[in-house]
C-alpha positions in Angstrom: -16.4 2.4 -24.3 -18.4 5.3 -23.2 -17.7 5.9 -19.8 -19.4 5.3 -16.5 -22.4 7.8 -15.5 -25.2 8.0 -13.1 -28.5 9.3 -14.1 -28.6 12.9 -15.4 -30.6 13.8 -12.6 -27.5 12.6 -9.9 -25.6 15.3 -11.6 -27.4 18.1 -11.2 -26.6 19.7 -8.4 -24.7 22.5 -7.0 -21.2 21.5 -5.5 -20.3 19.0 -8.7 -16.6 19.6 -9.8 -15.6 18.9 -13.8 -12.0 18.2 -15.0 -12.2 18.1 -19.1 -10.1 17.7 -22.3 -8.3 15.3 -20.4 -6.6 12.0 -21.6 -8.0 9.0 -18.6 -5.9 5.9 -17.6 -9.1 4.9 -16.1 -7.7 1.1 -15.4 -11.4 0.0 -15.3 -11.7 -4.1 -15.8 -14.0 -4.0 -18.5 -10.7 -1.9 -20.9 -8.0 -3.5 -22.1 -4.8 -2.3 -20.7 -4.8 1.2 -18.8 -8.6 1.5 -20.0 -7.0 4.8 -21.9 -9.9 7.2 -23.3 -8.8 10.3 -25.0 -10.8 13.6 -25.0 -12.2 12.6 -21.5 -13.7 14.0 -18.6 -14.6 13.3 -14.9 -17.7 14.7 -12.9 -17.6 14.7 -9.3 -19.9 15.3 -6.4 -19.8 15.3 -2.9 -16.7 13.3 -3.7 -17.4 10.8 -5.2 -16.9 10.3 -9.4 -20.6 10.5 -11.2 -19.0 10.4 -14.6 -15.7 9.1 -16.2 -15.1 9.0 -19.8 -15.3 10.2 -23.2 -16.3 14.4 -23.5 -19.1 13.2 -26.3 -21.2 11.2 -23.8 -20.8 13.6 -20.6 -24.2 14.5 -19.3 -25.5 17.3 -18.7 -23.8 19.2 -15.4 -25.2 21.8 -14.1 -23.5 24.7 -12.3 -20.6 22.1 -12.1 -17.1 24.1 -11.8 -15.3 23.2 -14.7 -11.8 22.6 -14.8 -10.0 22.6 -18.2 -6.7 20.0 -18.0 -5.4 21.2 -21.3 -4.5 17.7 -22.7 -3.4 16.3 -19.4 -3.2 12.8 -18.6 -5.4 11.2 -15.2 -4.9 8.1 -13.3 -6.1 6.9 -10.3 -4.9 8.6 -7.3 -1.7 6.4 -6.1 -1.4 3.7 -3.5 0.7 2.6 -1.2 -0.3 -0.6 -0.1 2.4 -1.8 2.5 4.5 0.8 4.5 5.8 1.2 8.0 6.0 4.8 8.0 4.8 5.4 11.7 8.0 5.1 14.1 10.8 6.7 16.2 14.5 7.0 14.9 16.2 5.7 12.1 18.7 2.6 11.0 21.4 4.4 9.1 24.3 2.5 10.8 23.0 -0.7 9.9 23.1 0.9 6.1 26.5 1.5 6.9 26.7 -2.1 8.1 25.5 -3.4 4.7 27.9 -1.8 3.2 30.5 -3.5 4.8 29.2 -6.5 4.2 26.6 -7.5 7.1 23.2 -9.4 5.9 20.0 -8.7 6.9 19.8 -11.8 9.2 23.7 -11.1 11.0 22.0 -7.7 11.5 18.9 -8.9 13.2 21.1 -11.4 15.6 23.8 -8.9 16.6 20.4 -7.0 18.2 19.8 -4.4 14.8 16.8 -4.8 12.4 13.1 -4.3 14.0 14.2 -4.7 17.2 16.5 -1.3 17.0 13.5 0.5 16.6 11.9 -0.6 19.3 13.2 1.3 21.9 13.1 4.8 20.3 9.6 4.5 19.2 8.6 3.2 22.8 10.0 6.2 23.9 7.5 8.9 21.9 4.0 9.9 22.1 1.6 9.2 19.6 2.1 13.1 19.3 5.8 12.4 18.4 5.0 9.6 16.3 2.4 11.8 13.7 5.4 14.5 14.1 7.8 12.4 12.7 5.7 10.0 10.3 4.2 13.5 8.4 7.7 14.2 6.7 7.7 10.6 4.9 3.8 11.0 4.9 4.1 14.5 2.8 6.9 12.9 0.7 4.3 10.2 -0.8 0.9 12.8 -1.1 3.3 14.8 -3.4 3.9 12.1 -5.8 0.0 12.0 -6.1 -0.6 8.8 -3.9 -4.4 9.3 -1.7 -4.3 5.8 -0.4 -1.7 4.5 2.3 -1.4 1.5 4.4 0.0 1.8 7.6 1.8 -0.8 10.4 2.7 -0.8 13.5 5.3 -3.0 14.7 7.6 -1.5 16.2 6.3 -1.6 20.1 6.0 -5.0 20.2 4.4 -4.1 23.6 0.5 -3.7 24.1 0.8 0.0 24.7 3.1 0.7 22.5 1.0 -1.3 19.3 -1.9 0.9 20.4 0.1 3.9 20.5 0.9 3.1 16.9 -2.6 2.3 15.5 -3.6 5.9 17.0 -0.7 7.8 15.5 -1.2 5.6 11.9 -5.3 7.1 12.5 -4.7 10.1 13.1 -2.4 10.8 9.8 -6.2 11.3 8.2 -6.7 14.4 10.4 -3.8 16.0 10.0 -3.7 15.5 6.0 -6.1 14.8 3.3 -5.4 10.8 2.7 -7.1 7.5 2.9 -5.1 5.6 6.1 -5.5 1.8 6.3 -4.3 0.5 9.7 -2.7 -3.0 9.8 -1.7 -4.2 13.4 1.7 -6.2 13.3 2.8 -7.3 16.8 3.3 -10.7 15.1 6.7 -8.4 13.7 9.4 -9.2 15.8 10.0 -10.6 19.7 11.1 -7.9 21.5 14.8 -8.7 23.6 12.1 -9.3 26.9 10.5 -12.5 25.0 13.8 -13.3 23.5 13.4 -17.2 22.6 9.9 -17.0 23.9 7.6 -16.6 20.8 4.9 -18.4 22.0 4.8 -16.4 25.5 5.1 -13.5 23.6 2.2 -13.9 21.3 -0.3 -14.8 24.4 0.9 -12.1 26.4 1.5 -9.6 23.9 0.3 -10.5 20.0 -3.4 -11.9 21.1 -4.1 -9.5 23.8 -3.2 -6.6 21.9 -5.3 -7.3 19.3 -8.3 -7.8 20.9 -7.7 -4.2 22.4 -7.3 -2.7 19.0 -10.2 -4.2 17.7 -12.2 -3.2 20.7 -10.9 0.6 20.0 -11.8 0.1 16.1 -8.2 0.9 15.8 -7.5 -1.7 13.3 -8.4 -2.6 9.7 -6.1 -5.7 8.7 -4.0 -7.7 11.0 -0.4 -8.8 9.2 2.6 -10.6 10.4 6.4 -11.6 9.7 6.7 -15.6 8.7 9.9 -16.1 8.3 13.1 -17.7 10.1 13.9 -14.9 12.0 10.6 -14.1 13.0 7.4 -16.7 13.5 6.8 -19.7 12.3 3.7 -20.9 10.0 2.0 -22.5 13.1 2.9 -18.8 15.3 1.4 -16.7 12.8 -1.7 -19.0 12.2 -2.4 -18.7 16.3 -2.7 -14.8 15.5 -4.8 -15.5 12.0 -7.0 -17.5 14.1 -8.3 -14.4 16.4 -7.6 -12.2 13.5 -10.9 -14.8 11.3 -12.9 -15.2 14.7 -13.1 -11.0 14.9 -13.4 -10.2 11.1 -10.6 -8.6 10.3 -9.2 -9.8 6.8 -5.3 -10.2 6.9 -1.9 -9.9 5.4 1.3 -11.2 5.6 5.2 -10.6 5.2 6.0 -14.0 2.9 8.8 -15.8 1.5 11.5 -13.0 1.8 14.1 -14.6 2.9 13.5 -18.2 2.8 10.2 -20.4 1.6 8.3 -21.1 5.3 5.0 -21.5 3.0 3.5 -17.9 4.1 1.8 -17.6 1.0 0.4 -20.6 1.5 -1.1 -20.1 5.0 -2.1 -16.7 3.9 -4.0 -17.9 1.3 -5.5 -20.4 3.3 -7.1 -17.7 5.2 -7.9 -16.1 2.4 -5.9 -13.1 3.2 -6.2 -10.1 1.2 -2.5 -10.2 0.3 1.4 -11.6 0.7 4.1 -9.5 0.8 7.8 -9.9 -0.7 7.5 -13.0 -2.1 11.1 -13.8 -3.6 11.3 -17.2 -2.7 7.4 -18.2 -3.4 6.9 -21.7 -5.1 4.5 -23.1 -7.4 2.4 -24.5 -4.6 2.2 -20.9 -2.8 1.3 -19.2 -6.3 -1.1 -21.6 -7.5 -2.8 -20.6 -3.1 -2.8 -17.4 -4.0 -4.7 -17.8 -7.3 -7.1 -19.7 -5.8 -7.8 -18.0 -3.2 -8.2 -14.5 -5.0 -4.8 -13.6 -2.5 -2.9 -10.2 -4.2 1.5 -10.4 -4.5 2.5 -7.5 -2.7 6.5 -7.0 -4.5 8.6 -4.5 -2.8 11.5 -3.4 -5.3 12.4 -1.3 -2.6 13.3 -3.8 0.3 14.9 -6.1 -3.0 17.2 -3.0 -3.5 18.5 -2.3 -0.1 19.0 -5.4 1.4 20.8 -6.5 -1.8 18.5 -9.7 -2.1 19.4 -11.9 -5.3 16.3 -13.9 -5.8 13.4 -11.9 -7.6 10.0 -13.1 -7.1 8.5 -15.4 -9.7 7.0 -13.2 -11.5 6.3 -14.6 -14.8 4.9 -17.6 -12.6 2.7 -15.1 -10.8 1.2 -14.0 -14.4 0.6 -17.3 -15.6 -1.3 -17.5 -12.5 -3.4 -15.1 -12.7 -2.3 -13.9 -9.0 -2.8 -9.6 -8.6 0.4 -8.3 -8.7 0.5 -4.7 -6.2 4.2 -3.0 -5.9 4.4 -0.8 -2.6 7.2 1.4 -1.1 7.7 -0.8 2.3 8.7 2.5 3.6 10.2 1.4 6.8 13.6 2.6 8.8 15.5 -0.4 8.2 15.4 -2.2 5.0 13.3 0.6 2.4 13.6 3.8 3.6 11.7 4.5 0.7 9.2 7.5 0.6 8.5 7.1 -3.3 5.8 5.3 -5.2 7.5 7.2 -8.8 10.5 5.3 -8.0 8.7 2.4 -6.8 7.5 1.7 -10.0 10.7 2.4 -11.7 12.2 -0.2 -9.6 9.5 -2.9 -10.3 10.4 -2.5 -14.0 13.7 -2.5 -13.4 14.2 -5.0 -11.3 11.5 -7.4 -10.9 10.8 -7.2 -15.3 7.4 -5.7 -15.1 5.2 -3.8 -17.8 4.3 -0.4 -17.4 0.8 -1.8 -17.4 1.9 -3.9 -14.3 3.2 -1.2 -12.3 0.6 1.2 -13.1 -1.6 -1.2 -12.4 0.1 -2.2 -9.6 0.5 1.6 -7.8 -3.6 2.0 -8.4 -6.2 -0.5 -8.8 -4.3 -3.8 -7.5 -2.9 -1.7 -4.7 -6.3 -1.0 -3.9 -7.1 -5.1 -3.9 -4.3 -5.1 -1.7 -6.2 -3.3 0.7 -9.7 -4.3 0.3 -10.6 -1.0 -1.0 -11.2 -1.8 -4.8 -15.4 -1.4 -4.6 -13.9 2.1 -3.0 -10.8 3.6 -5.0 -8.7 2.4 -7.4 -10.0 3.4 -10.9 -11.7 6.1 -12.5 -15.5 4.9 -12.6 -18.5 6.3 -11.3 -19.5 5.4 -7.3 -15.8 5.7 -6.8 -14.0 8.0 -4.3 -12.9 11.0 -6.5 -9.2 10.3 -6.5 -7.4 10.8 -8.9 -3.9 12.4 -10.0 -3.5 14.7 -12.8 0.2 14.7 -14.5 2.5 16.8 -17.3 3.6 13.9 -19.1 3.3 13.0 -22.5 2.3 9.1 -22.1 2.0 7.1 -19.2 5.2 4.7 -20.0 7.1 8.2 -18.3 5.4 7.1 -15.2 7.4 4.1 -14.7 10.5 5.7 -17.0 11.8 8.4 -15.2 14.3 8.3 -12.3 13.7 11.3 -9.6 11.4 13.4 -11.8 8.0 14.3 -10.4 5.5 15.5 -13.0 2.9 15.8 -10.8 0.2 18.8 -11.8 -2.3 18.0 -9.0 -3.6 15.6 -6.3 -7.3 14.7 -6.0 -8.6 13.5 -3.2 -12.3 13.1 -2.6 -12.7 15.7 -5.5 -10.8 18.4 -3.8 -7.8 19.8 -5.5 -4.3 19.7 -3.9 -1.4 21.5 -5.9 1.7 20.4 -5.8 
């Protein structure tokens, strides 16, 4: 394949940016597997990619700065398609209570889980909120991700939701990132609405969103279906206003139990379904149809100390999107790495390298929405990209707490590591 270019004409202009003699994972649909290209380049300008592919068919560019990568390899800039990293405190006693032999649902009904959040990030600002979300937030950019979803969900009160959403907004001012903004009231019932779900979600879920819509606060509306959470019939009450305003939607799935999530996601054609581990036939062959990604979360797998692994090879033969994302969240994957992300995906869960390559870039980017935006390495895309010292891409996924990061890319500006 010869690459992707614009005109020559597009390329001739002052401002472009080329990064040469540079090995591509471009993971382009029209390659088979990473879409590798050896001896290749990118053009960018105004940040956007106007060429990607082999030197020998490069156009002509200009008074483009050029950037020799000395053999390097690039991939798409990494993403992060399912996090919670906006929120006050931290859960380490409950990781003590693991330990000793609590699970996840004795946690939630002795008072702990989401609900322990609740109260100390009610008590910050959305000032406090960027504050502490930029540590976790800086953790991920210097693995080389440009692309992060963000959650709220831990108000569970309308001004605390909306206090959320601003602080998950405002990440993009205060670093150089794509932020995605998913509201999740439908998360937990706070201790005030205990055994009330239903008052809760027309006082609280419905309301609030409405609100965040209003204040363009919100890109993706998502929720938690499972027993000790909301019901199928709850969460399709909030997927109902989520259709009737436009806003596509997501949806934690068949973590814990099979409430057929994936199923009513699917049914709304939502964008994704997240966790999966007890998904059935029924719910994969939804998903196919429907065009509905499998969010897997190694991360939450590994903490929680979950047996069942999501179907994966059922997933394949399905032809369902497979993303992996960190879940970074206080509780259950206090996770702030998409390196070991992948790791754990292969470890774990059984998949390729391909797959969680894949998985970290252009499916997390389905996840999202965002594929006709980011993802791969193809001209019209953002210029994101991240350049590593590695010797093949398989040490992507290999390594355990090794960053070979060289250099983020985001919008065709360079960030050092």
């Amino acid at each position: 394949m010869s690459g992707n270019k614009f005109s020559e004409d597009s390329v001739r202009s002052e401002g472009s940016r080329l990064w040469r003699n540079a090995r591509l994972a471009t993971l382009t649909g029209g390659m088979p597997g990473l879409g590798i290209i050896e001896s290749g380049a990118i053009l960018s300008r105004d940040g956007r990619i106007v060429f990607a592919g082999s030197e020998s068919d490069m156009p002509e560019i200009g008074n483009a700065e050029t950037i020799d990568l000395e053999g390097r390899w690039v991939t798409p800039g990494l993403i992060d398609c399912h996090t919670h990293i906006v929120h006050g405190g931290n859960r380490a006693r409950e990781f003590e209570m693991r330990l000793e032999g609590a699970s996840y649902e004795e946690i939630a009904r002795a008072g702990g889980g989401i609900v322990s959040s609740v109260n100390a990030t009610r008590a910050l600002s959305v000032n406090d909120l960027i504050a502490a979300a930029l540590p976790r937030l800086d953790a991920l950019l210097a693995e080389g991700v440009t692309t992060i979803e963000v959650k709220s969900g831990y108000g569970l009160s309308i001004e605390s939701e909306l206090k959320m959403l601003q602080a998950a907004r405002a990440l993009e001012d205060a670093r150089p990132v794509r932020v995605v903004s998913s509201y999740l009231a439908a998360h937990a019932t706070p201790v005030e609405y205990k055994g009330r779900n239903g008052d809760y979600i027309t006082d609280v879920v419905l309301p609030g969103l409405a609100q965040a819509h209003e204040k363009g606060l919100v890109n993706a509306v998502d929720g938690f279906c499972e027993g000790i959470a909301f019901s199928p019939a709850e969460i399709a009450r909030v997927f109902d206003l989520a259709k009737s305003l436009g806003i596509p939607m997501k949806l934690h799935a068949e973590q814990l139990s099979n409430l057929g999530g994936a199923k009513l996601a699917a049914s709304y054609g939502a964008l994704s379904a997240d966790h999966l581990e007890y998904l059935d036939e029924d719910g994969v062959k939804a998903m196919s149809d429907a065009g509905t990604v499998a969010v897997l979360l190694p991360g939450a797998f590994y903490a929680i100390h979950e047996k069942q692994k999501p179907p994966v090879k059922v997933l394949r033969e399905g032809g369902v999107p497979i993303a992996i994302a960190t879940d970074c969240n206080p509780g259950t994957s206090p996770l702030t790495s998409m390196l070991l992300t992948m790791n754990m995906a292969a470890t774990l869960f059984g998949l390729t390298v391909e797959e969680c390559i894949a998985g970290a870039t252009r499916e997390g980017a389905r996840a999202l929405g965002l594929l006709a935006k980011t993802g791969t390495l193809e001209a019209g895309k953002s210029a994101d990209f991240a350049i590593w010292d590695i010797e093949s891409p398989a040490e992507l996924v290999y390594r355990i707490g090794f960053n070979p990061l060289h250099a983020r890319i985001f919008k065709g500006e360079s960030f050092d590591r």
